[in-house]
KEFIFI-509305 format. One record per residue (C-alpha): residue number from 1; residue in three letters; x, y, z. Coordinates in pm, 1 decimal. Each point is the difference from the previous one (the first is absolute). Layout:
NUM, Ala, X, Y, Z
...
***
This chain:
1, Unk, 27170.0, -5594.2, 3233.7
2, Unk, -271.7, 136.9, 297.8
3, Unk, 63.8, 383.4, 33.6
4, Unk, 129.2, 64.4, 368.7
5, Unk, -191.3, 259.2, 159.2
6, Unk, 243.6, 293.1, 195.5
7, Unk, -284.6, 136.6, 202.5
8, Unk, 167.0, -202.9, 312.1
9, Unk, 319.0, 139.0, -46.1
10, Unk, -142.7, 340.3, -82.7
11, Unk, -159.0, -30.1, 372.6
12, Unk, 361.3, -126.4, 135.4
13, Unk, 146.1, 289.6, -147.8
14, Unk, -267.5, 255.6, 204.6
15, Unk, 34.8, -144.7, 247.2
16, Unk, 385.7, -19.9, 62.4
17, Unk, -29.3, 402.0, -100.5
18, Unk, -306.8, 83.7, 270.4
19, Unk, 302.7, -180.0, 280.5
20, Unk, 315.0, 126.8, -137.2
21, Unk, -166.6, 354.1, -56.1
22, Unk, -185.7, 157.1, 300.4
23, Unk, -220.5, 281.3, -21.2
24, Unk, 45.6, 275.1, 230.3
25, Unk, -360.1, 136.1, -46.0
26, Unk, -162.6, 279.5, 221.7
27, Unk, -302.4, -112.8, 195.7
28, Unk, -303.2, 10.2, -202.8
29, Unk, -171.1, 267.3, 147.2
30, Unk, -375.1, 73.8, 32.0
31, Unk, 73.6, 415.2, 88.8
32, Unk, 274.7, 215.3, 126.2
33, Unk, 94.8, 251.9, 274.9
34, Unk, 254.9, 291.7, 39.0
35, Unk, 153.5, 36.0, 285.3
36, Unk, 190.7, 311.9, 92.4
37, Unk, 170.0, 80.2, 313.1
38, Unk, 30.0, 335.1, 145.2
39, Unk, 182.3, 179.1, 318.6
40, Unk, -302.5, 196.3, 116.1
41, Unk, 229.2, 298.1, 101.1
42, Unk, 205.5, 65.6, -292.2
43, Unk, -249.5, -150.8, -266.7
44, Unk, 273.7, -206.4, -185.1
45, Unk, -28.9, -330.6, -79.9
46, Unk, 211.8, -293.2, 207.0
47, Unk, 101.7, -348.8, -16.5
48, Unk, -163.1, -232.3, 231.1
49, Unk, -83.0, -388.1, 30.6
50, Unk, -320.4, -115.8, -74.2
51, Unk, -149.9, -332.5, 187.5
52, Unk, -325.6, -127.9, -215.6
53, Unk, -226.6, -247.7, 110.5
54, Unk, -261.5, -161.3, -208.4
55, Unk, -329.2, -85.2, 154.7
56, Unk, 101.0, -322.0, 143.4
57, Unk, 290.6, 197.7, 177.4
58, Unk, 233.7, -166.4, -270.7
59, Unk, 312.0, 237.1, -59.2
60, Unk, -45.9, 125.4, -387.8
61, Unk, 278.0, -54.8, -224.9
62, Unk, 31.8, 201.7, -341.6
63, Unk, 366.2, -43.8, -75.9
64, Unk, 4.5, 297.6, -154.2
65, Unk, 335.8, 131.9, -108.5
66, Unk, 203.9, 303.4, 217.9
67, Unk, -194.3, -112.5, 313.7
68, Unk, 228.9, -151.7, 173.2
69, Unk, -306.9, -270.7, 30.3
70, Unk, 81.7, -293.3, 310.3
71, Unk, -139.9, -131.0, 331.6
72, Unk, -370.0, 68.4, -62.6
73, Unk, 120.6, 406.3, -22.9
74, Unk, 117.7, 215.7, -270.7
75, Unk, 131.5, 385.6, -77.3
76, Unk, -185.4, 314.9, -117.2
77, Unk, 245.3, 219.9, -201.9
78, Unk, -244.0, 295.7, 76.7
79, Unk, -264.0, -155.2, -242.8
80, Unk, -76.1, -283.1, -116.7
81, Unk, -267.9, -233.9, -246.2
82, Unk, -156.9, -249.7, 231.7
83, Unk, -150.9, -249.1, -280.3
84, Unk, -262.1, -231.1, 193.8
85, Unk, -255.9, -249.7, 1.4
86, Unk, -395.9, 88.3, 55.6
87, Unk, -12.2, -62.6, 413.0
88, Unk, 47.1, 187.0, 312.9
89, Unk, 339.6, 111.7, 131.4
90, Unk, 179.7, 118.8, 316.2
91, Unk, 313.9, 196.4, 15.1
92, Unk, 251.5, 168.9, 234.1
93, Unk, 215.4, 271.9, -130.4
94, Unk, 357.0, 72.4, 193.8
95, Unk, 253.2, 235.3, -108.4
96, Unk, 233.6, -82.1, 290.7
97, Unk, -27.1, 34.2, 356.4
98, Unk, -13.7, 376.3, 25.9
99, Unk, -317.5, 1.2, -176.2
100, Unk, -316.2, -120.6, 125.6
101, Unk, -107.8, -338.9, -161.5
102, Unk, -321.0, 76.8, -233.5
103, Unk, -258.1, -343.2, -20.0
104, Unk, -329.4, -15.9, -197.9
105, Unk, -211.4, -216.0, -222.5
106, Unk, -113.3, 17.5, -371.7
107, Unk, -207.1, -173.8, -287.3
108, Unk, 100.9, -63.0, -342.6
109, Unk, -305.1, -40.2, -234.5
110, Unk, 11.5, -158.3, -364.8
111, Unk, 174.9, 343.4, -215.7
112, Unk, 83.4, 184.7, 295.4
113, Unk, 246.7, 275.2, -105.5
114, Unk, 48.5, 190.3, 341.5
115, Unk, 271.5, 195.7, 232.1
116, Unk, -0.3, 70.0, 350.4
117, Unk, 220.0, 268.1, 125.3
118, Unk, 119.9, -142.6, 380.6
119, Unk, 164.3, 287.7, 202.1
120, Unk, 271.8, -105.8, 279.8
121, Unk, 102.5, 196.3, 332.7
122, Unk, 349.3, -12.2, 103.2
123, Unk, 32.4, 111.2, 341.2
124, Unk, 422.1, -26.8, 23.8
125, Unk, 303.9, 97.7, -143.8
126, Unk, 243.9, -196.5, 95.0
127, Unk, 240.1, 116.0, -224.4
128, Unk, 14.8, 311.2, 93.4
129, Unk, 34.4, -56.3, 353.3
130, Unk, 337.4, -166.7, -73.0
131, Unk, -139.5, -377.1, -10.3
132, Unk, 32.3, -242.2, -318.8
133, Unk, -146.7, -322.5, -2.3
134, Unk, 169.9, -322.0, -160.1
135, Unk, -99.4, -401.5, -30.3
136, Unk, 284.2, -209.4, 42.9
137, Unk, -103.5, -296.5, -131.6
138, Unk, -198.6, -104.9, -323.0
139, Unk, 35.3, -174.3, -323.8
140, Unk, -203.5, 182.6, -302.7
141, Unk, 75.0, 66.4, -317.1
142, Unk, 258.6, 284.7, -66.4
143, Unk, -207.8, 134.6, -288.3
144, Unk, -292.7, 64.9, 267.7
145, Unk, 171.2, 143.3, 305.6
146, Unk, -20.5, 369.3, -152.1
147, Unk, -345.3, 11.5, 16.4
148, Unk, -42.3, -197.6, 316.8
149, Unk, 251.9, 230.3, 180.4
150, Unk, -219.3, 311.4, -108.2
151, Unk, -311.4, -106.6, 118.0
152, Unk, 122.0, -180.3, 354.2
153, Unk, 171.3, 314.9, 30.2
154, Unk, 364.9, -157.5, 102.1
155, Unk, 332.8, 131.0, -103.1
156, Unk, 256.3, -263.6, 10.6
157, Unk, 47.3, -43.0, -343.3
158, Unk, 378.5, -70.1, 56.5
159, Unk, -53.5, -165.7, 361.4
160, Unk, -150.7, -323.3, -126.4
161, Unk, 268.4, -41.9, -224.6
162, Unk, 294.6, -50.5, 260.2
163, Unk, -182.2, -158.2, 269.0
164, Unk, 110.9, -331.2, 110.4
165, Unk, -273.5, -175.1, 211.3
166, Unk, 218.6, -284.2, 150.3
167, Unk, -115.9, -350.4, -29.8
168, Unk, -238.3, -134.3, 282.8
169, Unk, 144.7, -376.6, 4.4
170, Unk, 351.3, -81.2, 156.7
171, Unk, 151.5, -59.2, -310.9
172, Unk, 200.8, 350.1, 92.1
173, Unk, 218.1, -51.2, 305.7
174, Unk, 141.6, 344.9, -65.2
175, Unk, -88.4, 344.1, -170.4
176, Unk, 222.3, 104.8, -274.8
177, Unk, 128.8, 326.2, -12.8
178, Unk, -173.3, 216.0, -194.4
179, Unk, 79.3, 47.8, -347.6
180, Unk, 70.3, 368.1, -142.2
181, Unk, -133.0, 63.2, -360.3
182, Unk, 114.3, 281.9, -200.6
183, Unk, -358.4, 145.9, -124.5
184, Unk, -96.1, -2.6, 377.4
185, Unk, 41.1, -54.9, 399.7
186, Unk, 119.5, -294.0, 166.6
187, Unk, -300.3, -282.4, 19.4
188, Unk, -203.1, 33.1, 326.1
189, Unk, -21.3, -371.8, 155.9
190, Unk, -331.5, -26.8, 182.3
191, Unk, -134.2, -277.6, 185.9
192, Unk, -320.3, -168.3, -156.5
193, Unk, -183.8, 17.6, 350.1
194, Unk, 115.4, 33.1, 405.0
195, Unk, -77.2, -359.7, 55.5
196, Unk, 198.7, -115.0, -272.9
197, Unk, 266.4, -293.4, 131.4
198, Unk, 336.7, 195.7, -140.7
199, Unk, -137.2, 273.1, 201.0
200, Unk, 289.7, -35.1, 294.8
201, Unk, 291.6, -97.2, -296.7
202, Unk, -127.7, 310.3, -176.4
203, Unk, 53.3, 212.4, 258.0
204, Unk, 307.6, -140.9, 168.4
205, Unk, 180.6, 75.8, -351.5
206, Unk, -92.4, 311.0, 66.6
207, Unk, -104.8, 100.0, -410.4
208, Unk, -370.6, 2.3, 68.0
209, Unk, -156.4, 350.9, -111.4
210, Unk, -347.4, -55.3, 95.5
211, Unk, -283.1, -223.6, 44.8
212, Unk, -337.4, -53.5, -168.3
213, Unk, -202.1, 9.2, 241.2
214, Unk, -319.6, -33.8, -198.3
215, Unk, 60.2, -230.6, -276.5
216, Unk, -230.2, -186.8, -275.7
217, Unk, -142.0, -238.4, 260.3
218, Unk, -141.2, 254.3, 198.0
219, Unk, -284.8, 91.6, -168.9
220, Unk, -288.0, -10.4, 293.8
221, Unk, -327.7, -99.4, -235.5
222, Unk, 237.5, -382.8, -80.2
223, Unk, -211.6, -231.7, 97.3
224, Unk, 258.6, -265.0, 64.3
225, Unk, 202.0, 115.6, 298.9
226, Unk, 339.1, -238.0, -86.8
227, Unk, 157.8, 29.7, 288.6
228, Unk, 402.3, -58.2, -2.0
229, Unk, -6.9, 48.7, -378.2
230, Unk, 268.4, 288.5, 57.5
231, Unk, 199.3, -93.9, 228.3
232, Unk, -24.2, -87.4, 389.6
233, Unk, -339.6, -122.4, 89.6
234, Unk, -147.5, 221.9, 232.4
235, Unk, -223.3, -91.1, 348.1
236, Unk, -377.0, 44.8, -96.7
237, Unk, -76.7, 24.2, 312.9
238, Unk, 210.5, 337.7, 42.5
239, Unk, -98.6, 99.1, -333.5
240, Unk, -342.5, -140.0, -101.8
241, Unk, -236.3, 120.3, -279.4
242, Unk, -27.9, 208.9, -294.0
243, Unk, 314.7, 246.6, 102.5
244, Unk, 188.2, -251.8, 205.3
245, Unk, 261.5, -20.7, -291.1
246, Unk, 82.4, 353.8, 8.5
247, Unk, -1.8, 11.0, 341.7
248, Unk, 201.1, -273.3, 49.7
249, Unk, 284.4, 174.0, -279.5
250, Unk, -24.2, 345.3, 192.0
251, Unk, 112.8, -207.8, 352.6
252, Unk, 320.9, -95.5, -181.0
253, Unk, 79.5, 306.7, -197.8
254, Unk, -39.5, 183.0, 332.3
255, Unk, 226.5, -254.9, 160.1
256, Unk, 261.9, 74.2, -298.9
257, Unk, -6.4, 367.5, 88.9
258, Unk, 55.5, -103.6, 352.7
259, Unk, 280.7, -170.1, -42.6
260, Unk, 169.8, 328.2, -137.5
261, Unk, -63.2, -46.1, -423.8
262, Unk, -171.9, 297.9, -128.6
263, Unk, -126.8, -164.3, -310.2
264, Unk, -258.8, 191.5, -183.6
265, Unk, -373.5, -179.1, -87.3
266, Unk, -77.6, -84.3, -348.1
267, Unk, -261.0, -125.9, -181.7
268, Unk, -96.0, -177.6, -314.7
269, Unk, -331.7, -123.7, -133.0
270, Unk, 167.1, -362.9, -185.5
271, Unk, -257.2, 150.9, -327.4
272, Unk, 39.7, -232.8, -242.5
273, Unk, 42.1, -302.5, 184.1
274, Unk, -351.8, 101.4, 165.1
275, Unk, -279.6, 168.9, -82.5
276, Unk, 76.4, 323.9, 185.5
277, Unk, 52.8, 358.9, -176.5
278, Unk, 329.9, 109.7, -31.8
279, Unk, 51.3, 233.4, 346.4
280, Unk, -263.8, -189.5, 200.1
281, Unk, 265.4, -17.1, 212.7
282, Unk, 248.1, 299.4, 39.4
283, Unk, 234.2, 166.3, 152.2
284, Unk, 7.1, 378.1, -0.3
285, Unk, 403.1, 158.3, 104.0
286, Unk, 33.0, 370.2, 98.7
287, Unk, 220.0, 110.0, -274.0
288, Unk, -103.2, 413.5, -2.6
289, Unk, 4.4, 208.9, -332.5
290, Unk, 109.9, -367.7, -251.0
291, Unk, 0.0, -346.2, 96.0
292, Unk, 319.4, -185.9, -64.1
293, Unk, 88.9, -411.0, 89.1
294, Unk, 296.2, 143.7, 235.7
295, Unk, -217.5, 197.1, 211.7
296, Unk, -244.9, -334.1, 13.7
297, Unk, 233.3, -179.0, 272.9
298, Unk, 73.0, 352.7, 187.8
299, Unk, -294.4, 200.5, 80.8
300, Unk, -350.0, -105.0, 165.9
301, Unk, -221.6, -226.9, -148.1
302, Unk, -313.1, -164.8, 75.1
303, Unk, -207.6, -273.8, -151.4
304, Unk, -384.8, -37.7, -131.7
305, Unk, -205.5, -296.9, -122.0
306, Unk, -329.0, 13.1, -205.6
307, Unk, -285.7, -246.4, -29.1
308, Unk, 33.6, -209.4, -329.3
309, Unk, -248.5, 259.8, -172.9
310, Unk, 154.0, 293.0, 132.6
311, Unk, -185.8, 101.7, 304.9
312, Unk, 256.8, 162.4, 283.8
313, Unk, 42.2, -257.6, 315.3
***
């Protein structure tokens, strides 16, 4: 009887291992780099979001673990091991919007073992003036969101939680009342955008607590400008451009608060379903000494957007 050879079904066997079995493998690396982020006053080190570009301008991606890694960006918990391949690099460094945005350019060489010490100037407190800032809308992973909400500097740990952004199609001909929860406020309902098209039922129900007035399609470096993809088209003729989008949502927000609703601005960056950082957009509430969701819908608020990479606009 011929001997059968098993060297096939050795290979079948390998094989249906390498598929079923994936390897989650650091980058090989030709070098590394230490990176370690410092307030310049007080000499302690920071979070902060790092943006690395390869020489080709191609976002770098390490997926290293405990950096919140996603969107061509990722987090600095005060230091961190950049492993990386021989080439040149940019880099921006932001620790939030009260602290200038740090940029600059490197080389890795075959064995490089280095560390760069990159000092950051923060020219507001906020805080301490009474505001706090929060992002209203986003979709990351819990398990990140500590060390994302250190290093964009926002405080609404709680906030995100009970927000209701209301849906933008007409699906909803009324607003439920908001539901109470025992470990918390009442939900806030917010609408998704001012041109949304359950804008008037929203507010004839009279439930509406405020309304995002820059929301995850407002981002001004989009290249596609999909008009009507929120709501109500609106007249590019009025509104042309690069900014005609948020102009054309501050005309009917301003019309709201004509008509007599004094509904607070929000904001919310959609992270998650985009590429944006998590506060990109924001809204920052006057809340004095400690922030708290109630005092969100009462006192003054006002809204900021960022660039995609961080840079103020």
């Amino acid at each position: 009887m011929p001997r059968r050879s098993t060297l096939p079904s050795v290979i079948a066997c390998s094989l249906a291992v390498l598929v079923v079995s994936p390897i989650h493998a650091a980058p090989r690396a030709d070098g590394q780099l230490e990176i370690e982020v410092v307030d310049i006053a007080t000499g302690q080190p920071i979070p902060a979001r790092l943006h690395l570009l390869d020489a080709r301008k191609r976002p770098v991606k390490l997926n290293l673990p405990g950096t919140a890694e996603f969107g061509g960006h990722f987090y600095i918990d005060q230091k961190l091991t950049l492993p990386l391949r021989r080439g040149q690099f940019t880099f921006e460094i932001d620790a939030g919007p009260e602290y200038r945005a740090q940029s600059g350019h490197f080389e890795i060489e075959r064995h490089a073992d280095d560390s760069k010490r990159i000092d950051v100037t923060r020219f507001a407190h906020l805080d301490q003036e009474g505001w706090f800032a929060a992002d209203l809308d986003f979709d990351r992973p819990p398990r990140d969101m500590p060390l994302i909400l250190r290093a964009e500097h926002l405080h609404d740990v709680q906030l995100s939680r009970f927000a209701q952004v209301l849906p933008r199609g007409l699906v909803q001909p009324v607003i439920e009342k908001p539901v109470a929860r025992r470990d918390g406020p009442a939900e806030i309902q917010i609408a998704p955008a001012p041109e949304a098209w359950n804008l008037p039922v929203w507010l004839a129900g009279g439930k509406l607590d405020a309304i995002q007035l820059i929301h995850r399609h407002s981002g001004a470096d989009e290249r596609a400008d999909r008009n009507g993809d929120t709501g109500r088209p609106r007249d590019q003729a009025m509104f042309p451009g690069r900014f005609g989008r948020g102009r054309w949502a501050a005309e009917i927000y301003y019309h709201v608060l004509n008509c007599g609703f004094r509904l607070p601005p929000v904001a919310g960056s959609g992270s998650g379903a985009n590429d944006h950082p998590v506060g990109a957009n924001r809204v920052y509430v006057h809340c004095g000494d400690r922030f708290t969701p109630e005092a969100k819908a009462k006192n003054r608020s006002f809204v900021r957007a960022l660039e995609r990479s961080g840079k103020r606009r």
